[in-house]
Backbone as ProteinMPNN parsed JSONL, in Angstrom:
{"seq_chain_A": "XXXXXXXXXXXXXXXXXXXXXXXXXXXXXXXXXXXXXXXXXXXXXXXXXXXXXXXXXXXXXXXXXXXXXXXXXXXXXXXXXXXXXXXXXXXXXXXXXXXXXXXXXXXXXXXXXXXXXXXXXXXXXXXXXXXXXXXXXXXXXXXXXXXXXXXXXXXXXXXXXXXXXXXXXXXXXXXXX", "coords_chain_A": {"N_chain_A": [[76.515, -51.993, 25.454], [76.531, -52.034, 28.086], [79.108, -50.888, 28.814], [79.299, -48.371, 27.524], [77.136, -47.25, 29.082], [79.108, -47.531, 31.796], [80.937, -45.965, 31.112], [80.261, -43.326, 30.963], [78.852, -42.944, 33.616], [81.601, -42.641, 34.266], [82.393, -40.485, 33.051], [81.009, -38.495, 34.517], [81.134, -38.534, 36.818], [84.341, -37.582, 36.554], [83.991, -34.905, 36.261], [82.387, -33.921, 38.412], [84.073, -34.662, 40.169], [85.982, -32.7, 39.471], [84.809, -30.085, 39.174], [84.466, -29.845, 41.951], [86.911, -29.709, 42.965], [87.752, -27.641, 41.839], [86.067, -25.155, 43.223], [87.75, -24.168, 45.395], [89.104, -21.772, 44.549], [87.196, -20.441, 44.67], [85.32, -17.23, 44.151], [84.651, -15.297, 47.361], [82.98, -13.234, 49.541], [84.305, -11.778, 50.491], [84.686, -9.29, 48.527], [87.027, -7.676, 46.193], [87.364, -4.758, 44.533], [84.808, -4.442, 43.933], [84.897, -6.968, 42.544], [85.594, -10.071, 40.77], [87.087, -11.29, 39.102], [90.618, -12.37, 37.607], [91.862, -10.334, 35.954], [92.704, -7.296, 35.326], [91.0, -4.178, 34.766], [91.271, -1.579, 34.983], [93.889, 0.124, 34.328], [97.022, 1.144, 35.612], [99.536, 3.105, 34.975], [102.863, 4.087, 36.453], [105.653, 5.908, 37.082], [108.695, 5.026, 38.933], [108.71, 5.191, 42.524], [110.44, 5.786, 45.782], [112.34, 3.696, 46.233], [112.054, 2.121, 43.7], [109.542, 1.49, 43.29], [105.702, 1.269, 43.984], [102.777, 2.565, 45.425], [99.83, 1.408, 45.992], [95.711, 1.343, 46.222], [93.458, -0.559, 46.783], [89.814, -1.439, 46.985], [88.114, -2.874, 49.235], [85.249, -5.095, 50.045], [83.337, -6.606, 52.283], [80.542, -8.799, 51.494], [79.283, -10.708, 52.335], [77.533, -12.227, 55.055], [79.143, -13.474, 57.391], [81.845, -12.574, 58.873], [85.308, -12.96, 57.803], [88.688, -13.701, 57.623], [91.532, -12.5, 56.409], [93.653, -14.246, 54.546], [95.859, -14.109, 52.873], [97.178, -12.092, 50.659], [98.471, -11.343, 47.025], [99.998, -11.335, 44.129], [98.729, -10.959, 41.19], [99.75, -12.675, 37.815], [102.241, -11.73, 37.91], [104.902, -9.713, 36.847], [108.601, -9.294, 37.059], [108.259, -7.71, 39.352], [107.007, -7.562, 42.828], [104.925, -7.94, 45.947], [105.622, -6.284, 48.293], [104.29, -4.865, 50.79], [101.388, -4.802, 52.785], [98.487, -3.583, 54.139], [95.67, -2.353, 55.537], [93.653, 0.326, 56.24], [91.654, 2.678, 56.916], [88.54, 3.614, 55.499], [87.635, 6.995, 54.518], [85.297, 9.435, 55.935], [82.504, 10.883, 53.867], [82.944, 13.549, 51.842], [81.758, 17.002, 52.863], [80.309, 18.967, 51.908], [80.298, 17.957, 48.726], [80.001, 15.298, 48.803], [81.695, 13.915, 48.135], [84.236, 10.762, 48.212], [87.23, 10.293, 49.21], [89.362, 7.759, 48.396], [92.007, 6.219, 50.282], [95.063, 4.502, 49.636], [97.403, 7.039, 47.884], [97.625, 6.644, 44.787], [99.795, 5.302, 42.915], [103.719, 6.707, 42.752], [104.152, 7.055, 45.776], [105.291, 8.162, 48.536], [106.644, 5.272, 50.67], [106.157, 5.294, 53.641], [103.596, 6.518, 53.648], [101.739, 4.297, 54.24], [102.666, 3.368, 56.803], [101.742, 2.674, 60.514], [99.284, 1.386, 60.035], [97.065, -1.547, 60.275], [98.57, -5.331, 59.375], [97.247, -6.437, 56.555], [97.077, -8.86, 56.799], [95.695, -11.856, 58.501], [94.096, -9.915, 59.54], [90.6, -9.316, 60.104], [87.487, -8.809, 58.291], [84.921, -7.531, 59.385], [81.127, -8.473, 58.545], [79.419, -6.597, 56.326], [81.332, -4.324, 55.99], [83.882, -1.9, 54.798], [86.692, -1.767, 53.894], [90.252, 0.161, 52.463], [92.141, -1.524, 50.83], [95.881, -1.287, 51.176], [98.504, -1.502, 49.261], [101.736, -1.535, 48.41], [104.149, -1.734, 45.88], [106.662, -3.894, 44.825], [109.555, -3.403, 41.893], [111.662, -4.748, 40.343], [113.335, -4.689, 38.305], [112.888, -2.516, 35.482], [110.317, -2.478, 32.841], [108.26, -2.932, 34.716], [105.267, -5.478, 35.731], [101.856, -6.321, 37.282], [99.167, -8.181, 37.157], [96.966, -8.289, 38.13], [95.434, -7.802, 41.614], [95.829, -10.089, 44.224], [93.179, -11.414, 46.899], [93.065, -13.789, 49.249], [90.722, -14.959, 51.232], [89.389, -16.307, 54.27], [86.268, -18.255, 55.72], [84.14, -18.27, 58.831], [83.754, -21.234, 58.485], [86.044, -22.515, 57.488], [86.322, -21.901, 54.715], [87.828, -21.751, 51.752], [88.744, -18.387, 49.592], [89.407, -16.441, 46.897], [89.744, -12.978, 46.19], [90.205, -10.284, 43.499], [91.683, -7.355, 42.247], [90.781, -5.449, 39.908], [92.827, -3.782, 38.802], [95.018, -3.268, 36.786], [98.834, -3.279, 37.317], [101.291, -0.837, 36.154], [105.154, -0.281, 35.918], [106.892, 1.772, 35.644], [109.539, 4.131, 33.907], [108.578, 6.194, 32.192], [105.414, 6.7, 31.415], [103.319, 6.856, 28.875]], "CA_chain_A": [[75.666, -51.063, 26.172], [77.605, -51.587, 29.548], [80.353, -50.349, 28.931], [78.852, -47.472, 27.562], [77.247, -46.82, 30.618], [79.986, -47.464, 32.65], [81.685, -44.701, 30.416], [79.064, -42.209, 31.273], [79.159, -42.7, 34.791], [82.694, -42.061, 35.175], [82.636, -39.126, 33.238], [80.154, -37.633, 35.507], [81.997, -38.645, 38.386], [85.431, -36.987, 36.679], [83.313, -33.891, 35.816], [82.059, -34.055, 39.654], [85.894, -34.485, 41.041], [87.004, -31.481, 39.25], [83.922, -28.563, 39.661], [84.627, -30.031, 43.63], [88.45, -29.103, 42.727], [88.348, -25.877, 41.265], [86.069, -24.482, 44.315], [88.644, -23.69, 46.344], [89.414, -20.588, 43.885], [86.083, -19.3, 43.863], [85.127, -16.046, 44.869], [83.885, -15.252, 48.527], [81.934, -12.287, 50.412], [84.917, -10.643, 50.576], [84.691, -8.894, 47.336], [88.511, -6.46, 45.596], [87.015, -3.519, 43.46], [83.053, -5.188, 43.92], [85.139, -8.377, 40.976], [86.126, -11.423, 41.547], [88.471, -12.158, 37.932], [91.822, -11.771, 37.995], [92.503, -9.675, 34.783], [92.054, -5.836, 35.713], [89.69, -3.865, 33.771], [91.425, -0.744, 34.912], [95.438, -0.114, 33.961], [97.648, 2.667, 36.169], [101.098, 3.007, 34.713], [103.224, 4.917, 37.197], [107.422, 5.948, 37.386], [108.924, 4.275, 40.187], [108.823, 5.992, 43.799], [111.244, 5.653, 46.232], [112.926, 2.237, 46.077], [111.595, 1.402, 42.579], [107.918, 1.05, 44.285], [104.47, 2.261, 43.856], [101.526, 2.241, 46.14], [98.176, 1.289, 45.095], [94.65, 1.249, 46.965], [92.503, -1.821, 46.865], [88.662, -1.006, 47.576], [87.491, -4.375, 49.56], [83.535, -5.067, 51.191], [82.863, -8.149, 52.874], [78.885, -8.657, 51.31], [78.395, -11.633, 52.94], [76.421, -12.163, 56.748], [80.049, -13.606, 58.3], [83.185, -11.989, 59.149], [86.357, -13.563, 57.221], [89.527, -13.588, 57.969], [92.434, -12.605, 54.801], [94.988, -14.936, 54.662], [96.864, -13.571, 51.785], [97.33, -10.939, 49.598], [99.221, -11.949, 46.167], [100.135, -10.792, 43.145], [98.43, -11.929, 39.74], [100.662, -12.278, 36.746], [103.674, -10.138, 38.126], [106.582, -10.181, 35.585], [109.412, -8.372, 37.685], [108.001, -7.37, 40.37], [106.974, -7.823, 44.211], [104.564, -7.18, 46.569], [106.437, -5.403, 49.581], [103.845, -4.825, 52.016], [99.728, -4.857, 52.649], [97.575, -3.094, 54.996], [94.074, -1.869, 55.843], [93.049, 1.609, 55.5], [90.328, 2.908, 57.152], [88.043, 4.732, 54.413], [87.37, 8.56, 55.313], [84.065, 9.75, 55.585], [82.332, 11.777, 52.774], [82.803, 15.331, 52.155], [80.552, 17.183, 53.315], [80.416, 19.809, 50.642], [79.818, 17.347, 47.498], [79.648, 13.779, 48.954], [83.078, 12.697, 47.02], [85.143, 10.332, 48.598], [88.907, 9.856, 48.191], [90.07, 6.291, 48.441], [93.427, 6.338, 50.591], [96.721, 5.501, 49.594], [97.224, 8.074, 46.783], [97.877, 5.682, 43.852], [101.645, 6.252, 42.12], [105.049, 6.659, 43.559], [104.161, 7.52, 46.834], [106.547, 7.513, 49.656], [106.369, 4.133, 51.452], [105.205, 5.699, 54.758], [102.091, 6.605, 53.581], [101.373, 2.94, 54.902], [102.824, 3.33, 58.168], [101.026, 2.985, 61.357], [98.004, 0.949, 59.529], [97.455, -2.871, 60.889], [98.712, -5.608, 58.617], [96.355, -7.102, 55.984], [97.226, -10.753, 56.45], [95.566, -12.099, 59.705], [92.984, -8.96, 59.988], [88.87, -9.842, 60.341], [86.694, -7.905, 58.216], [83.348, -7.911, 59.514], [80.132, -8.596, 57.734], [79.09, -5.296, 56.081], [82.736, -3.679, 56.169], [84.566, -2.099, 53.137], [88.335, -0.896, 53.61], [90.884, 0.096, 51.427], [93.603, -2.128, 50.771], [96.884, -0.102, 50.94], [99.556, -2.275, 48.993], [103.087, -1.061, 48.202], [105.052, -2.823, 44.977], [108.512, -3.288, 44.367], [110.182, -3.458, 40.601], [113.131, -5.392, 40.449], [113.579, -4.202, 36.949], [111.69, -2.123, 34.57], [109.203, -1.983, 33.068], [107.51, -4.432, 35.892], [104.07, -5.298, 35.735], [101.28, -7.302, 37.233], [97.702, -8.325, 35.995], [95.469, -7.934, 39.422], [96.308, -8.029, 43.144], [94.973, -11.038, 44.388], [93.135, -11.467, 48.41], [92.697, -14.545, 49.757], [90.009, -15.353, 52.587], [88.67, -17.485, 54.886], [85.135, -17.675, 56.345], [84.351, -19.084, 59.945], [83.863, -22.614, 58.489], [87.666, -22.58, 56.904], [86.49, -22.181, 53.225], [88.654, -20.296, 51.695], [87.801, -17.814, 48.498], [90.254, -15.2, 46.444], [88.841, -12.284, 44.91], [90.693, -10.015, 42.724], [91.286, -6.225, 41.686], [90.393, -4.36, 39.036], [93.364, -2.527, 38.335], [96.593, -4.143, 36.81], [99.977, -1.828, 37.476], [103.371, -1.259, 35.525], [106.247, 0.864, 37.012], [108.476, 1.966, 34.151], [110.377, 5.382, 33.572], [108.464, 7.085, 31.059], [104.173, 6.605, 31.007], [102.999, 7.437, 27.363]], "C_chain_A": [[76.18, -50.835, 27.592], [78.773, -50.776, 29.867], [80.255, -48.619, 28.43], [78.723, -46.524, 28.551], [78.097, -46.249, 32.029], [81.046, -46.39, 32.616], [80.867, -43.609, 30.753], [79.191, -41.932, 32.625], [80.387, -42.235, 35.144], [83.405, -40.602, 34.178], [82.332, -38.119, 34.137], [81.079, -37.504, 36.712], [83.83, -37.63, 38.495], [84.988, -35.618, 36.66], [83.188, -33.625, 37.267], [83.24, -33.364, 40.531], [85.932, -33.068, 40.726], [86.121, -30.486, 39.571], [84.296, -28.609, 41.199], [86.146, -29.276, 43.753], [88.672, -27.751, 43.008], [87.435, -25.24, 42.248], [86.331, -24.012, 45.225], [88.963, -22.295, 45.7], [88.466, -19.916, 43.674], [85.756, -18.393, 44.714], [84.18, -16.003, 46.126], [83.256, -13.974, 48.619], [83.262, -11.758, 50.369], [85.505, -10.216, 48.808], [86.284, -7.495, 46.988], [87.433, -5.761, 44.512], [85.443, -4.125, 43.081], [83.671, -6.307, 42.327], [85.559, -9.127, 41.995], [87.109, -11.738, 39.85], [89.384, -11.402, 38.26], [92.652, -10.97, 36.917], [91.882, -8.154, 35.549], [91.541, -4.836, 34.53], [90.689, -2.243, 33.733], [92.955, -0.784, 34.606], [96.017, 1.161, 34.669], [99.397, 2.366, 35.791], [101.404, 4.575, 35.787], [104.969, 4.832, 37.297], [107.177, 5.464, 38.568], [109.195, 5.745, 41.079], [110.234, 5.438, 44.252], [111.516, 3.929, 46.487], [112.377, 1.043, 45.16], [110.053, 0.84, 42.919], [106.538, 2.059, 43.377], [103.638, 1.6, 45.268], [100.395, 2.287, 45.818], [96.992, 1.126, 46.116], [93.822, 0.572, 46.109], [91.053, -1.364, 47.617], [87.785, -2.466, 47.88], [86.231, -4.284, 50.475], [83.595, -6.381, 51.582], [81.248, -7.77, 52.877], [78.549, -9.773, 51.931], [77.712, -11.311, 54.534], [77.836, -12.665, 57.833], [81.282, -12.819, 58.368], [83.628, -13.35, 58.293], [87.227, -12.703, 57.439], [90.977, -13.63, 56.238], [93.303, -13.595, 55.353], [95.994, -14.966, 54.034], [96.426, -12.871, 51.003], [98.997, -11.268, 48.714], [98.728, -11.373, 44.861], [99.681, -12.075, 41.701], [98.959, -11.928, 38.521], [101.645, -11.594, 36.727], [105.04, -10.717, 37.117], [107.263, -8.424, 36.803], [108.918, -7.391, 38.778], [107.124, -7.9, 41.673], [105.998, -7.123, 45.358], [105.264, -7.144, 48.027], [104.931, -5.157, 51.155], [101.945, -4.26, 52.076], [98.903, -4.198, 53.531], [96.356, -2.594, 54.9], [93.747, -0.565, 56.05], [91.366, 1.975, 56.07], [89.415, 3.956, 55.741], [87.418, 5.773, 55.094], [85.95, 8.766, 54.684], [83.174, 10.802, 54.45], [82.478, 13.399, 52.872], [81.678, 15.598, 52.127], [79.786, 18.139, 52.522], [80.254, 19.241, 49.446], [79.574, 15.804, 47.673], [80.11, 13.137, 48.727], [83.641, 11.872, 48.756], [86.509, 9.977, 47.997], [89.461, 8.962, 49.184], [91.156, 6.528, 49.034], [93.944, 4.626, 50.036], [96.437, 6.409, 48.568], [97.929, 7.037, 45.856], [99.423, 5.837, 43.148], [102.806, 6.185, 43.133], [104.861, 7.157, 44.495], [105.143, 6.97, 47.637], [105.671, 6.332, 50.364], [105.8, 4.276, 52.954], [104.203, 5.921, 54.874], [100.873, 5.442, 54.197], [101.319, 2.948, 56.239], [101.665, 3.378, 58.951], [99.402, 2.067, 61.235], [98.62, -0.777, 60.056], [98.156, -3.616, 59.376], [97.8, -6.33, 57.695], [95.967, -8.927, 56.176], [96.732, -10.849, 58.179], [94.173, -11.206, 59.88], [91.66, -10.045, 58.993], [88.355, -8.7, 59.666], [85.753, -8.43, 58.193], [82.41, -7.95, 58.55], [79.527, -6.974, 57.508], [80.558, -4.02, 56.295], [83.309, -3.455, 54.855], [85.885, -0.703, 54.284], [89.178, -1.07, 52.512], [92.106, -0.409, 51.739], [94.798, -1.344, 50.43], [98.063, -1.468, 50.459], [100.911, -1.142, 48.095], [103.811, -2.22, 47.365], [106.464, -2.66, 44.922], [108.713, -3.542, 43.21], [111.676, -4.221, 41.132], [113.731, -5.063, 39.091], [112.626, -3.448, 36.118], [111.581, -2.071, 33.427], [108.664, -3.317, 33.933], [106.207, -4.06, 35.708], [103.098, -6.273, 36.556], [99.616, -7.208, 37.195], [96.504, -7.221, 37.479], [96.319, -8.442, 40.845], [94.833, -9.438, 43.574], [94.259, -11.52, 46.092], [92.276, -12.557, 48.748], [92.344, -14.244, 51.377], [89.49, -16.192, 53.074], [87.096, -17.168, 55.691], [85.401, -18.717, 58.057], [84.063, -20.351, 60.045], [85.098, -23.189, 57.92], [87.112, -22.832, 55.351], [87.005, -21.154, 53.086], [88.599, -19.889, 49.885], [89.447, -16.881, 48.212], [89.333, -14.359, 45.146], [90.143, -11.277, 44.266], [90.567, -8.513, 42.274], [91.067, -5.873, 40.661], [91.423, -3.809, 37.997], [94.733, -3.303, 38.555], [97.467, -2.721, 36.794], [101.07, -2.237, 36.262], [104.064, 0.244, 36.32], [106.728, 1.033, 35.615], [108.555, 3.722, 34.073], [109.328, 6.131, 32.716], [106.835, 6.399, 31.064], [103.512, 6.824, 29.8], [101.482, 7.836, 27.915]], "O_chain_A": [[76.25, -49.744, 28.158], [79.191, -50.216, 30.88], [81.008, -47.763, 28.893], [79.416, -45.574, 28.916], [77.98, -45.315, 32.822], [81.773, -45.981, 33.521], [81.65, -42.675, 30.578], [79.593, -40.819, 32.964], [80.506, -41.516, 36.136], [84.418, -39.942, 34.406], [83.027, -37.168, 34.494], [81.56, -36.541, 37.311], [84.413, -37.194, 39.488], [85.854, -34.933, 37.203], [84.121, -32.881, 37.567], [83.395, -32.322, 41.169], [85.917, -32.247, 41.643], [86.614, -29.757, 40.432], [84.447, -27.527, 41.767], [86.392, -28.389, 44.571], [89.296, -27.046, 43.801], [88.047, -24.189, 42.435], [85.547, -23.441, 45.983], [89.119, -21.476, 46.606], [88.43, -18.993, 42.861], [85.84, -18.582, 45.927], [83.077, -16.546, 46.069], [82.933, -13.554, 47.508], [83.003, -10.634, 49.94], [86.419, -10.712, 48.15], [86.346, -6.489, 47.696], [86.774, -6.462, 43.743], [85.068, -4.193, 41.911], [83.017, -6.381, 41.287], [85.784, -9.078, 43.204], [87.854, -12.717, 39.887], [89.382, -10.324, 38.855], [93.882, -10.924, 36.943], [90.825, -8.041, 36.171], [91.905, -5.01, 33.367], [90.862, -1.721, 32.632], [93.373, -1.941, 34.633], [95.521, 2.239, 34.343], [100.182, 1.569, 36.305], [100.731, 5.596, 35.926], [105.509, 3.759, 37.568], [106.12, 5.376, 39.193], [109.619, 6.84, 40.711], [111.022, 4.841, 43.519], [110.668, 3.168, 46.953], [112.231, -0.16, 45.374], [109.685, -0.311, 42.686], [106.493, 3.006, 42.592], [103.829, 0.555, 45.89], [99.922, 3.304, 45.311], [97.454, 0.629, 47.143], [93.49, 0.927, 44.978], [91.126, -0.951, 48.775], [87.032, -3.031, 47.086], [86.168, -3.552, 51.463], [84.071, -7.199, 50.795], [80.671, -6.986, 53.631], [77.34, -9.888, 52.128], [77.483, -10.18, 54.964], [77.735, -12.328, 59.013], [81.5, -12.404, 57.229], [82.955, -14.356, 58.069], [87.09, -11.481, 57.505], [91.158, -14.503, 55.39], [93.595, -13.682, 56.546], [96.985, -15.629, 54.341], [95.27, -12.967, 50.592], [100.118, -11.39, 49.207], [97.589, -11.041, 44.531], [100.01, -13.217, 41.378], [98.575, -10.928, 37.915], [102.015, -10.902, 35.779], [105.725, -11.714, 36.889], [106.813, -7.322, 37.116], [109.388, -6.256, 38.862], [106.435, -8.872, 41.362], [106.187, -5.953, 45.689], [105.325, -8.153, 48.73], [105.074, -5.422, 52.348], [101.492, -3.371, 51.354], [98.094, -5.124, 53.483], [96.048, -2.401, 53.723], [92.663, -0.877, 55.556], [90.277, 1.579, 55.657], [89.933, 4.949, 55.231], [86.745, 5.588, 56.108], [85.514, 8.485, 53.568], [83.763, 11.881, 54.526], [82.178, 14.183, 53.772], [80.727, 14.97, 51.664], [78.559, 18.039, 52.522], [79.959, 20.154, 48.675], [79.02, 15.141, 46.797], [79.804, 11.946, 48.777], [83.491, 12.252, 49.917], [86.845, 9.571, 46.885], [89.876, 9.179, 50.323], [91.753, 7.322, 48.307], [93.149, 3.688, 50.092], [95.253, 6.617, 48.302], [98.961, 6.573, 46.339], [99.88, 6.977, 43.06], [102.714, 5.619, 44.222], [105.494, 8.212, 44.444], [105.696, 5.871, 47.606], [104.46, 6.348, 50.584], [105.043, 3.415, 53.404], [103.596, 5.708, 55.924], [99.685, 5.597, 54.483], [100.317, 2.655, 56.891], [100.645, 3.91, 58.514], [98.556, 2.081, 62.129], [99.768, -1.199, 60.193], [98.327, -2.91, 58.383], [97.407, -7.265, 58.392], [95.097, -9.739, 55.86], [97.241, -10.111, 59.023], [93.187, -11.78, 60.344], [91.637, -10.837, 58.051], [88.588, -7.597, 60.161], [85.404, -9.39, 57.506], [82.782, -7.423, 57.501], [79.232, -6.268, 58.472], [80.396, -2.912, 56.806], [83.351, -4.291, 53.952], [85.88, 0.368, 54.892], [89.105, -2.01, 51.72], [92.928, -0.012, 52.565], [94.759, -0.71, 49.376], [98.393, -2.306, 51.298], [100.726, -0.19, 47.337], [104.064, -3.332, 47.828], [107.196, -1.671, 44.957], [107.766, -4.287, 42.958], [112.411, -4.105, 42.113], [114.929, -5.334, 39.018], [111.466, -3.86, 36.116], [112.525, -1.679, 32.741], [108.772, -4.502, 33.618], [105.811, -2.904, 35.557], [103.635, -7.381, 36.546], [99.002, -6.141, 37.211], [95.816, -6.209, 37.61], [97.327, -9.119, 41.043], [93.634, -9.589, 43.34], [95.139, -12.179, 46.646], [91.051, -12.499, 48.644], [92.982, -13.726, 52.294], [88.994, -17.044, 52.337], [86.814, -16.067, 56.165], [86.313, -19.482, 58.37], [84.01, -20.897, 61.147], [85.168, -24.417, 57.883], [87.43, -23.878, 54.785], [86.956, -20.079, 53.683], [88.46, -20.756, 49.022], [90.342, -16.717, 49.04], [88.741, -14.619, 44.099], [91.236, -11.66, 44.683], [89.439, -8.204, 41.89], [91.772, -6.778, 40.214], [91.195, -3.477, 36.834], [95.331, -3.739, 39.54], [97.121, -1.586, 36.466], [101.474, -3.271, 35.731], [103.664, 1.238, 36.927], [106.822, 0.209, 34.706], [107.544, 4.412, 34.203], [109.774, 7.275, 32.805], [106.938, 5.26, 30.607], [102.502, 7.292, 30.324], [100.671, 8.37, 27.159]]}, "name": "protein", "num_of_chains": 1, "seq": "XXXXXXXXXXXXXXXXXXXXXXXXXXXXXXXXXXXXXXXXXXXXXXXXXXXXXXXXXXXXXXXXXXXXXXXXXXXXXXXXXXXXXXXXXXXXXXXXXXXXXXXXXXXXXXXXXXXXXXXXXXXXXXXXXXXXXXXXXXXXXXXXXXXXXXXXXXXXXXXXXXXXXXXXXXXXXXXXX"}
């Protein structure tokens, strides 16, 4: 019967260790495409742009009550390819004529400047109640390159740190069906 016991308790306790573990990966207030998994729901196949690239727009809110700080932006599942470069994106205000909004970057082989001039993602504070669009730029090193979900790690102002996850896995390749 002791030993039993003693078996019981230290499952609990390994059970304990590890949910304590795996909270470092769990999703924060700063929410990618309002998800937090890292498989994308949505799929954009696109020919390569200029230097075997695409550019994609990331739609991020910070729902929580603190500012957080990104500390990375990373690719989920990438077979052959690279993310090249991250930035912030102010989102444009609604038309005024139907109420649409259009998400910047323009999704697809866009030229790589389309970025320019925007701060860099890594380091930037988005405040509590804040949604910008993530402007990321991929590279291919071969094609067809693909990867699952873009991945954005944050921190809050007690240093926990959270990654949430887009929506929308890419491939580059020659020919879209």
């Amino acid at each position: 019967m002791l030993v039993r016991s003693v078996s019981l308790v230290l499952v609990a306790a390994g059970l304990l260790a590890t949910t304590a573990c795996a909270g470092v990966l769990r999703a924060g207030p700063l929410l990618a495409d309002g998800r937090t998994a890292d498989t994308g729901t949505n799929q954009l196949c696109t020919p390569p742009g200029l230097g075997n690239g695409a550019v994609v727009g990331v739609h991020i809110e910070n729902v929580g009550r603190e500012p957080v700080v990104i500390t990375e932006v990373s690719l989920s599942g990438a077979e052959s390819m690279e993310l090249a470069e991250a930035v912030l994106i102010p989102i444009p205000p609604p038309d005024p004529r139907d109420g649409s909004i259009t998400m910047p970057p323009p999704n697809g082989p866009a030229d790589p400047s389309v970025l320019d001039g925007y701060p860099a993602a890594v380091g930037a504070t988005v405040q509590a109640g804040e949604e910008w669009s993530l402007g990321v730029r991929l590279r291919a090193h071969d094609l067809p390159a693909t990867v699952r979900s873009i991945g954005v790690e944050h921190e809050d102002e007690l240093n926990q740190r959270f990654t949430s996850y887009s929506s929308t896995s890419v491939t580059i390749r020659n020919r879209c069906f």
